[in-house]
C-alpha positions as CSV (number, residue, x, y, z in Angstrom):
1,X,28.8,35.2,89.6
2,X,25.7,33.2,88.7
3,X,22.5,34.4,89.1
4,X,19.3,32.1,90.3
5,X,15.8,33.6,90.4
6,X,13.8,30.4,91.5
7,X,14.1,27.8,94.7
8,X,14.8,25.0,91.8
9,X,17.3,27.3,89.7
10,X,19.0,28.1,93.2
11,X,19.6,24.7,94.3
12,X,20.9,22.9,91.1
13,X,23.5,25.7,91.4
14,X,24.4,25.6,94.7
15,X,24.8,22.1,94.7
16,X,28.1,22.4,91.9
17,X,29.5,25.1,94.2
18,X,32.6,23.7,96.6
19,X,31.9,23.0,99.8
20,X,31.7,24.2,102.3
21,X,29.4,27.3,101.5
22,X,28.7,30.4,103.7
23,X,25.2,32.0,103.1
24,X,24.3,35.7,103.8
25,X,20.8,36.4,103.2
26,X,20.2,40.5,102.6
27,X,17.1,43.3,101.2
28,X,19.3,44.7,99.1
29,X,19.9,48.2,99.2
30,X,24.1,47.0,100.3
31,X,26.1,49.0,102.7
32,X,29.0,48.3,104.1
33,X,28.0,46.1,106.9
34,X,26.1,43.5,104.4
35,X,29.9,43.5,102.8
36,X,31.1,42.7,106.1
37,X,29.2,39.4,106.5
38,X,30.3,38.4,102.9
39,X,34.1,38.7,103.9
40,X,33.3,36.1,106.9
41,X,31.9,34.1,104.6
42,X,34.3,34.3,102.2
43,X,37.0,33.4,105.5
44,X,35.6,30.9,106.6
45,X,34.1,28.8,103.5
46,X,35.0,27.6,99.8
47,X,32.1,29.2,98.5
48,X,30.2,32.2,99.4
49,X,26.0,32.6,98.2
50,X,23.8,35.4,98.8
51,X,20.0,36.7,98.3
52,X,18.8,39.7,97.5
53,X,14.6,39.6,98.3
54,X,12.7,42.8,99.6
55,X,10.6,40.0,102.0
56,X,6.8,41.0,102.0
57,X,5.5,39.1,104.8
58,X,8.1,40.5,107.1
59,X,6.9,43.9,106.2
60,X,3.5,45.3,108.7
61,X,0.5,47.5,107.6
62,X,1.6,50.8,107.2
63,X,5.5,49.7,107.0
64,X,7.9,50.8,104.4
65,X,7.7,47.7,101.9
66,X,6.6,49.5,98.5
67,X,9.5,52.7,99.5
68,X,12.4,50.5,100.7
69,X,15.7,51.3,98.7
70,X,15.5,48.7,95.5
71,X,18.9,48.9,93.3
72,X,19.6,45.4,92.3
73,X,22.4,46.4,90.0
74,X,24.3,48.0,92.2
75,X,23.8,45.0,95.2
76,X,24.8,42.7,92.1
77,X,27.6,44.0,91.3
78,X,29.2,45.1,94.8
79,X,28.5,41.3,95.3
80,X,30.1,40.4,92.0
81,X,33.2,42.4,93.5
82,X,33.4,40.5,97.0
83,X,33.4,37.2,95.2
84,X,30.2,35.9,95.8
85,X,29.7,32.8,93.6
86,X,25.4,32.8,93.5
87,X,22.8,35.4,93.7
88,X,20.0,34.0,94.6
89,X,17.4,37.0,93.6
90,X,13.8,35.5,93.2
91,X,10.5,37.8,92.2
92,X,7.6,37.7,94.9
93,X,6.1,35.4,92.2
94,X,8.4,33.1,93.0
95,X,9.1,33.0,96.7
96,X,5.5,32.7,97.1
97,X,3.6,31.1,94.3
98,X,-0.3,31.7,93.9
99,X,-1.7,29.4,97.3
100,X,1.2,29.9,99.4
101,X,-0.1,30.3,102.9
102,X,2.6,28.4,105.1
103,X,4.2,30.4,108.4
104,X,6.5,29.5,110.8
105,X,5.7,30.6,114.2
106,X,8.6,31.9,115.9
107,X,8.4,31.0,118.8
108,X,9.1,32.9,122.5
109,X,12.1,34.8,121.4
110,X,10.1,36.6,119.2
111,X,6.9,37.3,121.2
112,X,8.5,40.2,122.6
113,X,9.8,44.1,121.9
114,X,10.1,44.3,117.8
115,X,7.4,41.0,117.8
116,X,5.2,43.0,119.7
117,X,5.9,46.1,118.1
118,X,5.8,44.9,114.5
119,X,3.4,41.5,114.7
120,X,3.5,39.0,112.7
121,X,7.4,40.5,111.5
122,X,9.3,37.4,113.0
123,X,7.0,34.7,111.4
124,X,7.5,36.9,108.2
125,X,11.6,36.5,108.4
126,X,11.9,33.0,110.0
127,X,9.3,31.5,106.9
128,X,11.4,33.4,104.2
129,X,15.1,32.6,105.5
130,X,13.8,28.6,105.9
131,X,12.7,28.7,102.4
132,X,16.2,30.1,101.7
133,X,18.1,27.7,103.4
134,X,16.1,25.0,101.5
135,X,16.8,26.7,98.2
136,X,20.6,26.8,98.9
137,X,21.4,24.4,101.1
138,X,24.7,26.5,103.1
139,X,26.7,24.9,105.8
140,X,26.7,28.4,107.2
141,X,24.2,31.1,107.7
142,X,25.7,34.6,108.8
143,X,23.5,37.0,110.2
144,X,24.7,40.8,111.8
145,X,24.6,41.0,115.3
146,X,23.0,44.6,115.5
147,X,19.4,42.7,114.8
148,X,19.8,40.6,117.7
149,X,16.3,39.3,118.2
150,X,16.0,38.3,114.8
151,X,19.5,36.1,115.3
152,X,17.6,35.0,118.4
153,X,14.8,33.7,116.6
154,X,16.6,32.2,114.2
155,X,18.5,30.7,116.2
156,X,15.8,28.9,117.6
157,X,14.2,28.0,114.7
158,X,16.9,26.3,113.4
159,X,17.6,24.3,116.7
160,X,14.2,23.4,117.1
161,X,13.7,22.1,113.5
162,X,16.7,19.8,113.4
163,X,18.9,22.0,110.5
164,X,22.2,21.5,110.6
165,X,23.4,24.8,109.4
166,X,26.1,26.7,111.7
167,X,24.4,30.1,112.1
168,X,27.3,32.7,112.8
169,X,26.9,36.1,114.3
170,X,29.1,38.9,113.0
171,X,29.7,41.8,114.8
172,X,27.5,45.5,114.1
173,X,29.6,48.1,111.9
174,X,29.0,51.4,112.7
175,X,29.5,55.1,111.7
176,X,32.2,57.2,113.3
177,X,29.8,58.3,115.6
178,X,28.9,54.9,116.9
179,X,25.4,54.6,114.5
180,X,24.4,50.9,113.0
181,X,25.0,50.7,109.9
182,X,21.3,50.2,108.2
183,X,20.0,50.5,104.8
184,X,17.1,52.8,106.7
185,X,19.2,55.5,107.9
186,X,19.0,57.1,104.5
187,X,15.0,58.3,105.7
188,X,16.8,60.4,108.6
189,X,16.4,63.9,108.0
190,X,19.6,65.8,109.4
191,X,18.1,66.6,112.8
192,X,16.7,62.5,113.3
193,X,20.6,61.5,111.9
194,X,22.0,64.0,114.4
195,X,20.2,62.6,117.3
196,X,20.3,59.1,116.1
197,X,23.6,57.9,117.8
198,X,22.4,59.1,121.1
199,X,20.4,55.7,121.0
200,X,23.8,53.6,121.2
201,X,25.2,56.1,123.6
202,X,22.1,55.2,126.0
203,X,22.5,51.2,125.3
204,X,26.1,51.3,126.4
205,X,25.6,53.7,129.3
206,X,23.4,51.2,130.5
207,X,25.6,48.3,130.4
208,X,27.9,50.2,131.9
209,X,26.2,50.8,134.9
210,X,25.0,46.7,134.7
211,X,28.6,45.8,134.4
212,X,30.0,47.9,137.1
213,X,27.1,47.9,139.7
214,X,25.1,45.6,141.4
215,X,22.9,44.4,138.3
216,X,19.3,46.3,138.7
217,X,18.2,46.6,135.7
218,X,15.5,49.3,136.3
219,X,17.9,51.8,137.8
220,X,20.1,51.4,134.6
221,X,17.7,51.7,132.0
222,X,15.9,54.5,133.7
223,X,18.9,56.5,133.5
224,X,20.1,55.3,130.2
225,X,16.4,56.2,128.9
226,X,17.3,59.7,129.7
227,X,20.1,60.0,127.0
228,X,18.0,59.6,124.3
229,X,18.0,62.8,122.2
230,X,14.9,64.5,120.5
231,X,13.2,64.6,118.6
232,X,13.9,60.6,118.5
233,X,11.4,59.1,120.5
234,X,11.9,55.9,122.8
235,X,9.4,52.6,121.9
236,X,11.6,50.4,124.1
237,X,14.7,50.3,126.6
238,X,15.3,46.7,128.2
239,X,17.9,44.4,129.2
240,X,17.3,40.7,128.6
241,X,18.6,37.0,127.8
242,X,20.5,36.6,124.3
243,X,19.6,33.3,123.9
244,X,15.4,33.5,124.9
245,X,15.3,37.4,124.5
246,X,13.1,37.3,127.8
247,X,13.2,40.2,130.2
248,X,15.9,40.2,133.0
249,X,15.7,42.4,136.0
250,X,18.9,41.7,137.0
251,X,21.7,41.3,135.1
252,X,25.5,41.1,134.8
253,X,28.1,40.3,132.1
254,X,26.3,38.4,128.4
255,X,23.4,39.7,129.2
256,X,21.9,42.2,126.1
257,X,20.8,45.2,126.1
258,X,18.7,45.8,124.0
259,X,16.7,49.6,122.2
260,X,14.1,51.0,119.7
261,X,13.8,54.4,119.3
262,X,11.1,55.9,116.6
263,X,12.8,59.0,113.9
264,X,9.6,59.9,112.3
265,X,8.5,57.2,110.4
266,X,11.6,55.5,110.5
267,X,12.3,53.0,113.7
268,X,16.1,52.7,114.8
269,X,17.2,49.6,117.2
270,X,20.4,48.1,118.5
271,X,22.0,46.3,121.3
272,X,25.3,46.3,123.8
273,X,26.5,43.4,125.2
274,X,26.9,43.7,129.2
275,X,30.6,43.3,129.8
């Protein structure tokens, strides 16, 4: 596996790699469902690159930037193992040299919920995977579906300036108990990791109800809302539009549900697809 660790080292290597190549962009700190995006990759393309970057402009005042789990030589060599052919792992330094000051606004999708909640956190991803795709050039970009408004946003972004890479969702992976899989569940404490499924468990009651009622929205989350265990505390229960991530209040089948729940200072989300 070769390693990069600036945009010009990145894309003279990319470039020798076969074609097509399948691209899954990643913080570090690898758990299984990180390993899951590489295997579509590795299905579905000649060559598979990666990025390991702990983004800082993603990251809000008072967020978890300087204490989120850093083990590059572990991530390296777990992606070493699944056949990834480049590591892309750049220093701040080099992401954003001394003067940088670019942003890419994100648009509507991400105006709402987790843009509202963590401002400026969408302008922070969509600037940092654009720079990215420049650096490694991927036919394919393969996100997980369990951070749905930021596939959303991307999504847009890459529509509305002309790219041509495919971006492919991949399902959530989750724990027996129906958790996402996320590199912050290791903050839970055992009485936050206890309660932490009940958050799925409310997502899906709720698009149960959608699927099999008559669609009002406000009945269904209000009862959903109710399953959510302590001491987790909800920020957010809503159904809305996969594509624009605007609020519906009515809904039926591909429709999203969509949740935030706050463990301390740790903040859980996830979705459930109506139908």
């Amino acid at each position: 596996m070769l390693v990069a660790a600036t945009p010009a080292e990145a894309l003279a290597s990319a470039r020798k790699l076969p074609r097509p190549v399948g691209f899954v962009p990643t913080m570090g700190a690898l758990h299984a469902g990180h390993m899951a995006l590489v295997q579509r990759a590795r299905d579905e393309n000649a060559s598979v690159v990666a990025s390991v970057f702990v983004n800082p402009l993603q990251f809000g005042r008072g967020e978890d930037f300087e204490r989120y789990p850093r083990d590059f030589e572990r991530d390296a060599a777990m992606l070493r193992a699944a056949g990834v052919a480049l590591l892309y792992a750049p220093s701040g330094e080099a992401m954003y040299p001394p003067g940088f000051g670019a942003s890419i606004d994100p648009g509507p999708p991400g105006r709402g919920f987790e843009g509202a909640s963590r401002p400026g956190h969408f302008a922070g991803v969509a600037t940092v995977v654009i720079k990215l795709l420049h650096a490694l050039e991927p036919a394919r970009l393969y996100l997980g579906q369990m951070d749905a408004q930021q596939l959303a946003v991307l999504r847009a972004v890459v529509r509305d300036l002309d790219m041509t890479v495919e971006v492919v969702a991949v399902p959530t992976l989750r724990e027996r108990d129906g958790l996402a899989l996320s590199s912050r569940n290791v903050y839970l404490d055992a009485g936050q990791r206890s309660a932490a499924p009940s958050l799925r468990r409310a997502l899906a009651a709720a698009a149960h109800a959608l699927a099999a009622g008559d669609g009002d929205v406000r009945q269904a989350t209000r009862g959903a809302a109710a399953l959510i265990e302590r001491p987790l505390e909800l920020e957010y229960l809503a159904v809305v539009d996969p594509q624009s991530f605007a609020p519906l209040e009515r809904a039926g089948p591909g429709a999203l549900v969509v949740g935030a729940v706050r463990a301390g200072a740790t903040r859980l989300i996830d979705n459930e697809t109506i139908g």
